[in-house]
Structure formats: C-alpha cells, structure tokens
DOGU-29387 format. One record per residue: residue number from 1; residue in three letters; x, y, z of N, C-alpha, C in turn. Coordinates in steps of 0.05 Angstrom, whole numbers, plus 5000, padded with zeros to 4 digits. Last residue first. Layout:
N
- pos,code,neast,nnorth,nup,caeast,canorth,caup,ceast,cnorth,cup
- NUM,Ala,X,Y,Z,X,Y,Z,X,Y,Z
...
//
This chain:
195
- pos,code,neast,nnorth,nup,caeast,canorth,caup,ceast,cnorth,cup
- 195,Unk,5384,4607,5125,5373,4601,5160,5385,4632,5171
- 194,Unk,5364,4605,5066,5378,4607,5090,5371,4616,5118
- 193,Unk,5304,4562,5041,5312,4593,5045,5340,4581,5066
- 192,Unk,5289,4545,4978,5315,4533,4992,5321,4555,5017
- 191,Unk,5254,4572,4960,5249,4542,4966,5265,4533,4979
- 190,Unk,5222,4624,4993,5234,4610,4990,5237,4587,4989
- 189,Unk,5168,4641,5032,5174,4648,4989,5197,4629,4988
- 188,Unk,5174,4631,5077,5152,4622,5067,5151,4625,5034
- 187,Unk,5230,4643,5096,5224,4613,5098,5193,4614,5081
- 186,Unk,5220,4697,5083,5244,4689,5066,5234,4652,5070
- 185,Unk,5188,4719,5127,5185,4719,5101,5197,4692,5084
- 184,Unk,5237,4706,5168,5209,4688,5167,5201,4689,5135
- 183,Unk,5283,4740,5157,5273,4715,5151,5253,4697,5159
- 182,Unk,5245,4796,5163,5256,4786,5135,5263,4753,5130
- 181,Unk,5243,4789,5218,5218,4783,5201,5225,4777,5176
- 180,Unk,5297,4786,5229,5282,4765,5237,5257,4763,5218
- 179,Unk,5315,4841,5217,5333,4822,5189,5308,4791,5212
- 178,Unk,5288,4876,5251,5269,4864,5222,5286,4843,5214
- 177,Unk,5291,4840,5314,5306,4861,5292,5285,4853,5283
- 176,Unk,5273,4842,5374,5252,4838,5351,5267,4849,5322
- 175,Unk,5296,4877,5414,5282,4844,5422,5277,4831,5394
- 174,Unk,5302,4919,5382,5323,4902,5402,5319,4876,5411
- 173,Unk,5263,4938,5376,5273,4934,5351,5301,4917,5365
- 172,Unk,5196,4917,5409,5220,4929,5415,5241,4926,5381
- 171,Unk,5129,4910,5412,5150,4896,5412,5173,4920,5408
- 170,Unk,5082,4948,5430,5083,4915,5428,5112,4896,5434
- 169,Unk,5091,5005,5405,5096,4994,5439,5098,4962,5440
- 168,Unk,5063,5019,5360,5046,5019,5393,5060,5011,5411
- 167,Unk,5106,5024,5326,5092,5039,5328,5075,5041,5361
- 166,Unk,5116,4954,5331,5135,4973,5340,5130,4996,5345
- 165,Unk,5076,4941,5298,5079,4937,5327,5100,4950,5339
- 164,Unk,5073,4963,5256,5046,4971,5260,5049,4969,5299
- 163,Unk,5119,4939,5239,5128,4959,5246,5104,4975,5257
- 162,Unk,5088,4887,5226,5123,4893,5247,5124,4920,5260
- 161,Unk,5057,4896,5182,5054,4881,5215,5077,4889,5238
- 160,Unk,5090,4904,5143,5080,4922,5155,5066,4914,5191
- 159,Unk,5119,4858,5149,5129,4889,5141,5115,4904,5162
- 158,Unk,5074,4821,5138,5099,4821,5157,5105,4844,5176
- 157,Unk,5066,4841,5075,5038,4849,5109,5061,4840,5135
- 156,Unk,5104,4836,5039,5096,4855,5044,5079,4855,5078
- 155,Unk,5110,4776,5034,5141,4793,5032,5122,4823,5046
- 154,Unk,5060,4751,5032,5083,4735,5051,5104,4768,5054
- 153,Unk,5039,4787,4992,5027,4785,5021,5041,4769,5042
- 152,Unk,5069,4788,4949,5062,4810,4964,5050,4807,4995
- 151,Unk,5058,4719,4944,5088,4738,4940,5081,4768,4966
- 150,Unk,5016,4725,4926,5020,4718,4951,5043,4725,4965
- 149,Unk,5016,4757,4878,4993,4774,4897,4995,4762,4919
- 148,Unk,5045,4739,4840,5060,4755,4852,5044,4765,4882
- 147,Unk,5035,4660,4861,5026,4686,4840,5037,4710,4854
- 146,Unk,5082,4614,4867,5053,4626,4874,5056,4653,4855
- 145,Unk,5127,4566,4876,5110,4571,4855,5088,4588,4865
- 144,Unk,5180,4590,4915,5156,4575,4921,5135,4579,4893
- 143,Unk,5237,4604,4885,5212,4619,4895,5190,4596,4904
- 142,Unk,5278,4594,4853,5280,4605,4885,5260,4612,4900
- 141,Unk,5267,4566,4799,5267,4549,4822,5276,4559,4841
- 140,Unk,5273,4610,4766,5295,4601,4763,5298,4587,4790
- 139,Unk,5215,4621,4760,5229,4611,4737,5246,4606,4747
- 138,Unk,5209,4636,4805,5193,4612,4812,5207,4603,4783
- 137,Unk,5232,4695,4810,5245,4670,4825,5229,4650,4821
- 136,Unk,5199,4713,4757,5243,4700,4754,5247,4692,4777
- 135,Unk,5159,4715,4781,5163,4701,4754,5193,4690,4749
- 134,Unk,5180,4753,4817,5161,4733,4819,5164,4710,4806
- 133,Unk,5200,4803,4781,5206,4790,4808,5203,4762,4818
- 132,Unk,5144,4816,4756,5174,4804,4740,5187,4790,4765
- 131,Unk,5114,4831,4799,5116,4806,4782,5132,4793,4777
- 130,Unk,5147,4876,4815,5140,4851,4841,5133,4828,4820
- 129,Unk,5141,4909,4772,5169,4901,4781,5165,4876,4799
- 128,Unk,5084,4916,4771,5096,4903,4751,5124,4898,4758
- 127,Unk,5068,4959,4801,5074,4941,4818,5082,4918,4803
- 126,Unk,5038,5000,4767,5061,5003,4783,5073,4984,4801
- 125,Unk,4971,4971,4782,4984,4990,4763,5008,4996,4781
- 124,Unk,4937,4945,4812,4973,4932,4812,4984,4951,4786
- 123,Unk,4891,4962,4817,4894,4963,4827,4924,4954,4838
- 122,Unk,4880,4964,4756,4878,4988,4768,4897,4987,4795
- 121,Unk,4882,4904,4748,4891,4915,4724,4898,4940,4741
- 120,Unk,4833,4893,4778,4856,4888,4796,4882,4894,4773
- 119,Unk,4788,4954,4779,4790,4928,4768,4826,4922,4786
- 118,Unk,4745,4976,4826,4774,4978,4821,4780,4952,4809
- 117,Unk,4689,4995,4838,4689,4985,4810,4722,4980,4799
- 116,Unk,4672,5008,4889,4686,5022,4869,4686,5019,4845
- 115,Unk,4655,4952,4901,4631,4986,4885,4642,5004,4879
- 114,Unk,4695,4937,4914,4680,4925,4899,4662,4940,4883
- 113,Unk,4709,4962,4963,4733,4958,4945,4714,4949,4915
- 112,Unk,4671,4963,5001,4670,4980,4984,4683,4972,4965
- 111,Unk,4687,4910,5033,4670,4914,5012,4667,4931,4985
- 110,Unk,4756,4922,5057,4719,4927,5062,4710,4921,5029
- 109,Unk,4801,4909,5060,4786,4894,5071,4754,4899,5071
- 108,Unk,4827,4943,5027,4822,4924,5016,4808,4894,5041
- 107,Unk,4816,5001,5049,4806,4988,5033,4807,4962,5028
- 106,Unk,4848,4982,5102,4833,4990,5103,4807,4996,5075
- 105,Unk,4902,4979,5069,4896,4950,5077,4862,4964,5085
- 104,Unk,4912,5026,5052,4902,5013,5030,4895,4987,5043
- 103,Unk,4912,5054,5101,4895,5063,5091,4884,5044,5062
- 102,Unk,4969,5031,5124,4946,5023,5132,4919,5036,5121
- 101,Unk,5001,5062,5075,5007,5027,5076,4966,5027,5093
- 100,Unk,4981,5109,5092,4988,5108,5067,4981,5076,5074
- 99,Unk,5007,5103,5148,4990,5122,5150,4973,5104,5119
- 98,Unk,5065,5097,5147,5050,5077,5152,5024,5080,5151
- 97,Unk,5105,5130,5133,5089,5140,5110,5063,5110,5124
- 96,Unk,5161,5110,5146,5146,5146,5148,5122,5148,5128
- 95,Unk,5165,5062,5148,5174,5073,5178,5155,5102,5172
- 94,Unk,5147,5041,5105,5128,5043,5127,5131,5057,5151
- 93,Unk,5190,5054,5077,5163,5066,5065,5154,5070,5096
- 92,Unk,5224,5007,5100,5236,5044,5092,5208,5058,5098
- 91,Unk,5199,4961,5086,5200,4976,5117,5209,5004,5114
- 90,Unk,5201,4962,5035,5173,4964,5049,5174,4972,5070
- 89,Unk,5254,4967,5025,5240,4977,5019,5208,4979,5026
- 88,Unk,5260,4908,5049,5276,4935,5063,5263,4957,5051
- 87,Unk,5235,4881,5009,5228,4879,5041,5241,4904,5058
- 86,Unk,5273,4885,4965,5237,4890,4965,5228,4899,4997
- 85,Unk,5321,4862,4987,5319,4896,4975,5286,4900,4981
- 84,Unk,5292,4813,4993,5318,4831,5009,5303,4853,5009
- 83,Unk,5291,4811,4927,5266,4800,4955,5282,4811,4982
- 82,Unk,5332,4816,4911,5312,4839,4904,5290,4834,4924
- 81,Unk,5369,4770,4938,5378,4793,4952,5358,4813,4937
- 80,Unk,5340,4720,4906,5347,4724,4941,5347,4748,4947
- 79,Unk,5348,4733,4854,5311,4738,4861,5314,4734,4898
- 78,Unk,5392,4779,4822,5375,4753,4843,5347,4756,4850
- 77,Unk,5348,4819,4768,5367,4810,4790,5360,4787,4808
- 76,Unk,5297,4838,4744,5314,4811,4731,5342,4809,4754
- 75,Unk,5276,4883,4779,5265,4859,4783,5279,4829,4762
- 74,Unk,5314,4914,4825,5321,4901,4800,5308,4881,4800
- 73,Unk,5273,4966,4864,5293,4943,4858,5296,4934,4836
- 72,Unk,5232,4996,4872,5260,5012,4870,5275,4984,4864
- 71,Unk,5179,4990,4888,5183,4978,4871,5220,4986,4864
- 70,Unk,5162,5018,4932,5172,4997,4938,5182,4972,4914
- 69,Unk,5156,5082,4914,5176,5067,4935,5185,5045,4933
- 68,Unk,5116,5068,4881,5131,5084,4867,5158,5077,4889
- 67,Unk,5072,5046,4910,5091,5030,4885,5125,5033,4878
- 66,Unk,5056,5083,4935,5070,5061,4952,5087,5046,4938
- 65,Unk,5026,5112,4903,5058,5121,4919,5068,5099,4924
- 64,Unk,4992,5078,4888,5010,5089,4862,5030,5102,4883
- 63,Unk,4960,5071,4930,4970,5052,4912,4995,5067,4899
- 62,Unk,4953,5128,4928,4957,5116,4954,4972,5088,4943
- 61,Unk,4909,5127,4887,4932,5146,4890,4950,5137,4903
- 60,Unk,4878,5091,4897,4886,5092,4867,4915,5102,4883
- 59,Unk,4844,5119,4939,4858,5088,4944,4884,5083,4914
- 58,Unk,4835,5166,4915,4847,5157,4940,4853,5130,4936
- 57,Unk,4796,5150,4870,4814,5168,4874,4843,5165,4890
- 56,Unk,4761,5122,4891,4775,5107,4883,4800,5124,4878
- 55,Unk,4739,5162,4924,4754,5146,4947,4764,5129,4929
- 54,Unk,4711,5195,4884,4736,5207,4910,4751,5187,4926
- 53,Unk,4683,5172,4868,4704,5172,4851,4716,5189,4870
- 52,Unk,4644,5159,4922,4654,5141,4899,4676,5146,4892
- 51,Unk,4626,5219,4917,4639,5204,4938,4656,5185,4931
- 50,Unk,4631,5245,4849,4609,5238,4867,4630,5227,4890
- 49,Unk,4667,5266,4809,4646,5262,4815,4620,5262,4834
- 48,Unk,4716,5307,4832,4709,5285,4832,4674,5292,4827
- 47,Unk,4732,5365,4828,4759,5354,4824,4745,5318,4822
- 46,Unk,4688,5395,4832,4700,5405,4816,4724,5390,4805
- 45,Unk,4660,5373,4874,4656,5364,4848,4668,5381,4828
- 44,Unk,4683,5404,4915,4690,5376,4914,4684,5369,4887
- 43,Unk,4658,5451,4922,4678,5460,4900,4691,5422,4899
- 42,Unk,4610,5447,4947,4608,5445,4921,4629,5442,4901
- 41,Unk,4629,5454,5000,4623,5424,4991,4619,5423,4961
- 40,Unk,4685,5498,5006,4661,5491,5005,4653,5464,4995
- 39,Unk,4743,5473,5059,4734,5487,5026,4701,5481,5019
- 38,Unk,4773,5442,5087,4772,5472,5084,4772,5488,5063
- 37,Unk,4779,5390,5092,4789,5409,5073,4792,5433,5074
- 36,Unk,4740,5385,5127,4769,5381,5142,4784,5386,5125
- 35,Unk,4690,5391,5101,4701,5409,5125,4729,5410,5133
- 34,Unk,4692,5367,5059,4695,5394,5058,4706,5412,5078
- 33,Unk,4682,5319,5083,4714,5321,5073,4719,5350,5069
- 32,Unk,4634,5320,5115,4659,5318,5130,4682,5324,5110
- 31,Unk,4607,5325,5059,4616,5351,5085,4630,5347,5104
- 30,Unk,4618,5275,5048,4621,5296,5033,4627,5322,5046
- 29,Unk,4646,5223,5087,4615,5234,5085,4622,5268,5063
- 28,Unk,4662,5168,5125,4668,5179,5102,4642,5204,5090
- 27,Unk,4645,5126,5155,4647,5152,5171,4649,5178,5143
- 26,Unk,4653,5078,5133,4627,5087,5137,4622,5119,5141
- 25,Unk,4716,5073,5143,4702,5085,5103,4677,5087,5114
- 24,Unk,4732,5112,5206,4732,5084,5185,4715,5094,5158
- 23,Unk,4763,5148,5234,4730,5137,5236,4719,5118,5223
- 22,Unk,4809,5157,5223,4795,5164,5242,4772,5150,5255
- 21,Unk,4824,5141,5172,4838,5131,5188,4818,5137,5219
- 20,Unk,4769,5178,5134,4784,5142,5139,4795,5128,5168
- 19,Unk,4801,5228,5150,4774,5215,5165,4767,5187,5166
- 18,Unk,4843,5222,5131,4844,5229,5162,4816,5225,5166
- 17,Unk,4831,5211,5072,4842,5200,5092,4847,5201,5118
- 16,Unk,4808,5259,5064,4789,5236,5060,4799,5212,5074
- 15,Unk,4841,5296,5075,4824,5304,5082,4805,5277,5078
- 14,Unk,4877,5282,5016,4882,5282,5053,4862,5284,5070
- 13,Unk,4847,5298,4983,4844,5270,4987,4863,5265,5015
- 12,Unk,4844,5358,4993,4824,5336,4988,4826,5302,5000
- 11,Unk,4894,5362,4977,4878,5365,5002,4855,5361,4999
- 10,Unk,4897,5352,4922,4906,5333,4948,4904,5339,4973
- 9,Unk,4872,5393,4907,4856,5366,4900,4866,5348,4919
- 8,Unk,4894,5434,4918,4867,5435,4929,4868,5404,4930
- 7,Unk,4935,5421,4881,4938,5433,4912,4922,5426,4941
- 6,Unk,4913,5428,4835,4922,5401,4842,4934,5399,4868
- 5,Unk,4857,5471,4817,4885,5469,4836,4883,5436,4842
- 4,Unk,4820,5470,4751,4827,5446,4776,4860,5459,4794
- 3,Unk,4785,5521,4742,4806,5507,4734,4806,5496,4755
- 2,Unk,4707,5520,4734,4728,5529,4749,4760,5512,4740
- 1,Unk,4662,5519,4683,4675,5503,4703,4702,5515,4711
//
C-alpha cells in the first residue's frame, strides 16, 4: 500500500465538496471526485474506504474546522457577552469560509447523515465549549433552559442565515446590522434579554 499525501487527501475532500455544493450529495459519485481531484479513481481508496467513509470524512472534517473557530470563547465567562463573543465568531467564520457552514447544513438535512453511521458523540466532537456555555447560562438563570443543540440553532443558523443573505443581494449590512440579528438571537436564549 502506497504512503498517504495528506495534500492529496484534502484535495480530495475539496473535490467532494465542490461537487456537493454544486450538484447536491446524490450528485456525489467516485469518478466525479477523481476527476475534479485530479487523480486516478483507484488512488481514492488509498486515503477512504468506499464513498461512505469519504463523505463522513468530510462532513467530520468540516465539523471539526468550524469548531475550531467558533468555539474561541470563555465557556465559564458571562454567559451574556461568550453568547456575544459565540455569535461574532460565527459571523467571522461565515464571512470567509460560508462554503464549510453551508456544506454541514447540507448534510444535516439529508438522510445520508444516518448511513453514515455519524454518532452525535462524532458529530459535537469540539463543540464542548457551546455546552459548558449552555449549562452555566441555564445554571446561573441567563439562559432559557434548553439543550446546547437549541442553543446552537437559535445563536448559530441566524448567523448564518444573515450572511447567506447578504452574500446574494437580499439584504444590505446598512439596512440590516448583525448587532440586530445578534439581538433577536439574544431575545430567544435569553431570560432576561436587553433590548
């Protein structure tokens, strides 16, 4: 067996994502990734299994950047201004990397997500700061009682919503600051939110 380039391997999984983004996970196809890799189809199983463990691959990976960004805060700090911080940090990410953000919502709306076999242990590896987070605002009564995974979806899809619209034209950063979406967020996690 040939040594693994980790060069190769993430061109690879680039190459799995521009066809994703392109054409959607049906479109997904082994010689399409070879091709837009630019590398024979056989040398794919040198770095994955089968299709399968290429796209949990990907989604895994993709996860694990995003973490690595948006977890940058003090999750035993206020739990007002790391929810702040959290949210500014998601928009940072998204301004250059939205690509990444809409490729994991694109898994986690299809099916596949399931025949991957991505336990949700796999799938919040690195994202243990948003807990703790979580836990110390609903412990110290700032938080709406919910689990970090609504948390993520009030403080996080906004985010990305926002700037998915700003991207096409929709809305303006003049008409539309973020410190607005930050407080919508902020009224749905918050028990006491400021106006």
């Amino acid at each position: 067996m040939r040594g693994r380039d980790e060069t190769k391997r993430a061109r690879i999984l680039q190459a799995t994502s521009q066809i994703m983004m392109n054409e959607g996970i049906a479109a997904v196809s082994l010689s399409k990734i070879a091709k837009e890799a630019g590398i024979a189809s056989g040398t794919l199983y040198t770095y994955f299994e089968d299709k399968n463990d290429m796209l949990k691959a990907l989604y895994l990976n993709r996860k694990a950047d995003v973490a690595r960004v948006i977890t940058a805060f003090d999750p035993n700090g206020d739990p007002t201004a790391e929810l702040d911080k959290f949210m500014s940090l998601v928009y940072g990410y998204a301004q250059h990397h939205l690509e990444n953000m809409l490729l994991i919502r694109e898994f986690n709306q299809s099916p596949i997500l399931k025949q991957l076999g991505i336990t949700a242990e796999e799938s919040y590896l690195g994202y243990e700061p948003i807990q703790q987070l979580t836990q110390n605002g609903v412990a110290n009564g700032i938080f709406v009682p919910v689990t970090f995974e609504v948390l993520m979806s009030y403080a996080y899809t906004p985010v990305i919503e926002y700037v998915v619209a700003l991207n096409n034209g929709l809305i303006n950063e003049q008409d539309v600051p973020f410190d607005r979406i930050k407080m919508l967020s902020c009224r749905a996690i918050l028990i006491n939110p400021r106006s």
